[in-house]
MMTF fields as JSON, N, C-alpha, C and O atoms, coordinates in Angstrom:
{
  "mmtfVersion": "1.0.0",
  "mmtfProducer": "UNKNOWN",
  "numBonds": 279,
  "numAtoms": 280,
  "numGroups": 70,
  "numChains": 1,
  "numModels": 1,
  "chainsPerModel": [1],
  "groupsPerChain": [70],
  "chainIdList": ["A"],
  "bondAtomList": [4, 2, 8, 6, 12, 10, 16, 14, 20, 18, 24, 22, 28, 26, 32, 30, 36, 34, 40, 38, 44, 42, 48, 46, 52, 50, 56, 54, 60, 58, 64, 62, 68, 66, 72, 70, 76, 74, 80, 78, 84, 82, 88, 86, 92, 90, 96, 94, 100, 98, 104, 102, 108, 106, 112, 110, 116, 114, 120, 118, 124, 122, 128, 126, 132, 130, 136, 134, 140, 138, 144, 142, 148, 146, 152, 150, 156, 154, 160, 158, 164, 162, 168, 166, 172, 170, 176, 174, 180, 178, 184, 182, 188, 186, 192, 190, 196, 194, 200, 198, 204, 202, 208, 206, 212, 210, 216, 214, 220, 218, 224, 222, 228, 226, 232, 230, 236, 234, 240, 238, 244, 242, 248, 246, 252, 250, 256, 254, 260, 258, 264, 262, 268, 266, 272, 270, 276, 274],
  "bondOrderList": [1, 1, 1, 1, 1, 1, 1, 1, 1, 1, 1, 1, 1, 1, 1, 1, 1, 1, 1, 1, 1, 1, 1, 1, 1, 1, 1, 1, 1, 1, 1, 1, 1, 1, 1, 1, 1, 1, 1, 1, 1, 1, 1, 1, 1, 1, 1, 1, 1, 1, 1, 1, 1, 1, 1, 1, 1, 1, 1, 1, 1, 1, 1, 1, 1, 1, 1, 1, 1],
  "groupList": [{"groupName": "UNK", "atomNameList": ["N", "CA", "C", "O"], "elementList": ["N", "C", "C", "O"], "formalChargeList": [0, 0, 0, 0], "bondAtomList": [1, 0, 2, 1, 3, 2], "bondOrderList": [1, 1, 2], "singleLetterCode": "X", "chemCompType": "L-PEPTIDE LINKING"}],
  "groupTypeList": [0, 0, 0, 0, 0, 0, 0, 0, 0, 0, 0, 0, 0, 0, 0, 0, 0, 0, 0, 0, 0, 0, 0, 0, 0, 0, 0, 0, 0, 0, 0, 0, 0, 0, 0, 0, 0, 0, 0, 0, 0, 0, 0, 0, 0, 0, 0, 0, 0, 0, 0, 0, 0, 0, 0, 0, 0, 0, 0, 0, 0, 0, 0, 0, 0, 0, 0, 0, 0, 0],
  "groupIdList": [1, 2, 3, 4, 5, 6, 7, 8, 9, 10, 11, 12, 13, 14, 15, 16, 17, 18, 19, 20, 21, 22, 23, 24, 25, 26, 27, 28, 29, 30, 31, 32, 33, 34, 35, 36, 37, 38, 39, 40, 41, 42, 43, 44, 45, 46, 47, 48, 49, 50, 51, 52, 53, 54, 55, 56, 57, 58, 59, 60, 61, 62, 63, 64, 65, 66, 67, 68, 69, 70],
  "secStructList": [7, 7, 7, 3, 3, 7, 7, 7, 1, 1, 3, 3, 3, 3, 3, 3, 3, 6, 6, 6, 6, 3, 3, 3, 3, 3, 3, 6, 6, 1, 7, 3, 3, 3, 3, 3, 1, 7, 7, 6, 6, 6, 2, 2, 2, 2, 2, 6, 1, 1, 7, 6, 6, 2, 2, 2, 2, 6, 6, 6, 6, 6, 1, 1, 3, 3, 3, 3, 7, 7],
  "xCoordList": [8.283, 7.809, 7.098, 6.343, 7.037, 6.699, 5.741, 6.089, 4.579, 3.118, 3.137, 3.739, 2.823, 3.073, 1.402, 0.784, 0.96, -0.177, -0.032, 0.931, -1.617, -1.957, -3.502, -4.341, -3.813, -4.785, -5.581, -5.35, -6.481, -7.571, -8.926, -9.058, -10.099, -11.356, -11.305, -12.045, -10.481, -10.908, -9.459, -9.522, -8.226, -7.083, -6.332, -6.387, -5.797, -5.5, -3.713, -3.011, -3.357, -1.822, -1.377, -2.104, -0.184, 0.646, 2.056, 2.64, 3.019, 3.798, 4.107, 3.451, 5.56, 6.202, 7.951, 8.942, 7.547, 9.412, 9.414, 8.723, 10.655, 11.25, 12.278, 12.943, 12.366, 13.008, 12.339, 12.859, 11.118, 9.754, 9.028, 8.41, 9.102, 8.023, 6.608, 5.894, 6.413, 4.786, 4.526, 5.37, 3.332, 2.814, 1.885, 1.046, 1.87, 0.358, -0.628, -0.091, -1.931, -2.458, -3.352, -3.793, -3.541, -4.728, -5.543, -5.405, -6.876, -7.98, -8.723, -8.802, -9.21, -10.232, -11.081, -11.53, -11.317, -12.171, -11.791, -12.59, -10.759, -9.763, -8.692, -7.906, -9.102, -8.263, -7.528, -7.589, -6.09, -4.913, -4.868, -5.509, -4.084, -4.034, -2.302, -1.508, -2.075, -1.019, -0.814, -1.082, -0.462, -0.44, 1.005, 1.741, 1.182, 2.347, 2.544, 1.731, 4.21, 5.488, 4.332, 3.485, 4.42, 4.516, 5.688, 5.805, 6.646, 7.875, 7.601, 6.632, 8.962, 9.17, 8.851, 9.214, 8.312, 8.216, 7.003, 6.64, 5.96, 5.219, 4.191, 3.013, 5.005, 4.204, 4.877, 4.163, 5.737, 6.17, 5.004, 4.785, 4.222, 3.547, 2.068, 1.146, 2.074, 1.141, 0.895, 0.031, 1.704, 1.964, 1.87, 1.513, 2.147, 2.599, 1.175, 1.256, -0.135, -1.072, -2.022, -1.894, -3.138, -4.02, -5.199, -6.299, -4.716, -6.098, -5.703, -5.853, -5.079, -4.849, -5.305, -4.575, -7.0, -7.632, -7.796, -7.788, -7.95, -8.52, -7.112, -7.273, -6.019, -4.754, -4.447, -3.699, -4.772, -5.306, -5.714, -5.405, -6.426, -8.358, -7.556, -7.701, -6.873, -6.538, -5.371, -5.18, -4.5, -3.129, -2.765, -1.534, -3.327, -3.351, -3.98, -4.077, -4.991, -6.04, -6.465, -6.711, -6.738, -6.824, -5.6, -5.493, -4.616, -3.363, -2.6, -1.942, -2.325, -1.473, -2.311, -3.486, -1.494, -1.974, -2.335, -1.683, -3.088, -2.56, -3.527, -4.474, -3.662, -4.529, -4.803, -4.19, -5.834, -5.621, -4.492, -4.043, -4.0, -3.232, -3.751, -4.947, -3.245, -4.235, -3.946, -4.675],
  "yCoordList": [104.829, 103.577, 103.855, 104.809, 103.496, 103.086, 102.04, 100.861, 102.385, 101.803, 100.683, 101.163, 99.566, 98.432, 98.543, 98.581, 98.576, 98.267, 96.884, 96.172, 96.68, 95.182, 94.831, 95.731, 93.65, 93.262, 92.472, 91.396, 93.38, 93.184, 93.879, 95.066, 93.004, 93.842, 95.329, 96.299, 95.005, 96.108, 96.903, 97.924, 96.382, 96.953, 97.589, 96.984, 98.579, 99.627, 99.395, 99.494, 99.129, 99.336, 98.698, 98.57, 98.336, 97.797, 98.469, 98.777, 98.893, 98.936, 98.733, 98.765, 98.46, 97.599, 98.397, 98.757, 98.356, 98.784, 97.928, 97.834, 97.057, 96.075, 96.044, 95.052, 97.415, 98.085, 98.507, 98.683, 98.594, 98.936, 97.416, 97.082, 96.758, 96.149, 96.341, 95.694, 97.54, 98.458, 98.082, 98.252, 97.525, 96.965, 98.31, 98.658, 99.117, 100.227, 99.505, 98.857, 99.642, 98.708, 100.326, 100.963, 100.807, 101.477, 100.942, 100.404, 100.999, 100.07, 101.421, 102.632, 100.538, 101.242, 102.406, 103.274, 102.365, 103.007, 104.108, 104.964, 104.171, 105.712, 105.998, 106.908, 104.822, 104.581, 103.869, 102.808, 104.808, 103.833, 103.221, 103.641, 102.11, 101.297, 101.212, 101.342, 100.99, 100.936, 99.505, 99.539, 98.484, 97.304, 96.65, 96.025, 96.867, 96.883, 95.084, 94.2, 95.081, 93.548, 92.844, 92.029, 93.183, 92.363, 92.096, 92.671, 91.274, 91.24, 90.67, 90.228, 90.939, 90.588, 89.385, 88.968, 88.537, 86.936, 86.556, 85.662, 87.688, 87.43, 88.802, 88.642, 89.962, 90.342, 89.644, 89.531, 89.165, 88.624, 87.573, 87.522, 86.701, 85.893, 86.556, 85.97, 87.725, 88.751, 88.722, 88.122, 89.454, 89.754, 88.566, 88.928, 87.332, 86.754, 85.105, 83.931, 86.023, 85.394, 85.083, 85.593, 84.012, 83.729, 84.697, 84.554, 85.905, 86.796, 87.465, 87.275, 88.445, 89.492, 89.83, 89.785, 90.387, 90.389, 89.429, 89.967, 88.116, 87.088, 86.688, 86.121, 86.92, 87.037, 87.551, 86.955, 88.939, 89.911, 89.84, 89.827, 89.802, 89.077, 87.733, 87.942, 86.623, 85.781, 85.36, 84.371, 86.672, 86.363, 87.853, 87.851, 89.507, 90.399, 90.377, 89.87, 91.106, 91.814, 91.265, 90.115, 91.338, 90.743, 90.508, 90.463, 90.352, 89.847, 90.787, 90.706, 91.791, 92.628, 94.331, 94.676, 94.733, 96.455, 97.106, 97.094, 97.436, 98.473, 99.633, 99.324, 101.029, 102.321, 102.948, 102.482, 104.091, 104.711, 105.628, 106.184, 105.881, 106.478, 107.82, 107.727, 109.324, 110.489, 111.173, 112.107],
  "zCoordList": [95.135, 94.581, 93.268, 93.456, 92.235, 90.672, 90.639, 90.716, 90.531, 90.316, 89.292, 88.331, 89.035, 87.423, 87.494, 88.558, 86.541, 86.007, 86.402, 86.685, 86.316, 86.316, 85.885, 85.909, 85.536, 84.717, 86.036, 86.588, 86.234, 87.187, 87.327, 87.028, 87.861, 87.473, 88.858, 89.022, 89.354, 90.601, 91.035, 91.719, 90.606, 91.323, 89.912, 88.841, 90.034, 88.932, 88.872, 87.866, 89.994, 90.053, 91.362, 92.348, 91.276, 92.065, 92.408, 91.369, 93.968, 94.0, 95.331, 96.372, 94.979, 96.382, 96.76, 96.124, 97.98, 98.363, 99.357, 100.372, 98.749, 99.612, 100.68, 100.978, 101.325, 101.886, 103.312, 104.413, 102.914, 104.397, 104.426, 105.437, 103.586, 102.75, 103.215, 103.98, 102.444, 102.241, 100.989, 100.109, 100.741, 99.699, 99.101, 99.932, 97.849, 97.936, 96.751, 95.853, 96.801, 96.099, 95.605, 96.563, 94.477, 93.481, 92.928, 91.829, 93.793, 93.44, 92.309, 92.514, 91.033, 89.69, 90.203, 89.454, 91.826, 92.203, 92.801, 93.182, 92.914, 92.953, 94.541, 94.805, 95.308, 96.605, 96.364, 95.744, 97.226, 97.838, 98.974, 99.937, 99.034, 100.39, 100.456, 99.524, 101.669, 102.047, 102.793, 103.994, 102.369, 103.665, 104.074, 103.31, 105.108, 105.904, 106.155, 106.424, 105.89, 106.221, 104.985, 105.351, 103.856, 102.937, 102.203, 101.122, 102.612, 101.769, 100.137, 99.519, 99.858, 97.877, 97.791, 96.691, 98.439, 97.974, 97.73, 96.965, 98.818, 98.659, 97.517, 97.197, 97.14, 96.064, 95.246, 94.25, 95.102, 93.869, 93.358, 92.148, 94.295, 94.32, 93.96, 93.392, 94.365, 93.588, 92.708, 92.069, 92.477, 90.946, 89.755, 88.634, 89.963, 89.381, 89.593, 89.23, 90.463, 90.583, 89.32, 88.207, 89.763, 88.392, 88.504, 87.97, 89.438, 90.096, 90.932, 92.139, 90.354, 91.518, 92.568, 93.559, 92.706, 93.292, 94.359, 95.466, 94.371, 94.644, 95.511, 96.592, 95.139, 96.077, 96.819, 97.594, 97.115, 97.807, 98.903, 100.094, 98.27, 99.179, 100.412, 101.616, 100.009, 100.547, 101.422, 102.13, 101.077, 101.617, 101.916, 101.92, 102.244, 102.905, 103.381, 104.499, 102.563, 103.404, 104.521, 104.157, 105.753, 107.037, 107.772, 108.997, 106.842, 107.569, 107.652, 108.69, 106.962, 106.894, 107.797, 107.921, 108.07, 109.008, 107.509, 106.465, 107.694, 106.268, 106.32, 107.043, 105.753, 106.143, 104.523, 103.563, 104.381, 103.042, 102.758, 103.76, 101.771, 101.448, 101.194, 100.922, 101.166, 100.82, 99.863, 99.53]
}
């Protein structure tokens, strides 16, 4: 998977394989996350948020399994 930059106060990078759909999120602060059955529709909706973060925050995190990456 191939990381996209993204314009956020806390998340460094974004990448997705739509194939597991494993979402990995590189937060500024130097951890990976891994969050599991996020399909393409909905990073697409990511990505393509008014706040990355704040999308995140509202439509994974809690919902999705997800662990650190090492």
């Amino acid at each position: 998977m191939d990381f996209k930059s993204v314009t956020s106060s806390n998340i460094d990078a974004i990448a997705h394989d739509s194939e597991t759909n494993t979402l990995l999120v590189r937060f500024k602060g130097g951890g990976v996350y891994a969050y599991q059955g996020v399909d393409a529709e909905k990073h697409a909706a990511l990505m393509n948020a008014d706040s990355i973060g704040s999308y995140l925050h509202a439509h994974i995190k809690g919902k999705h399994a997800h662990s650190k990456v090492d």
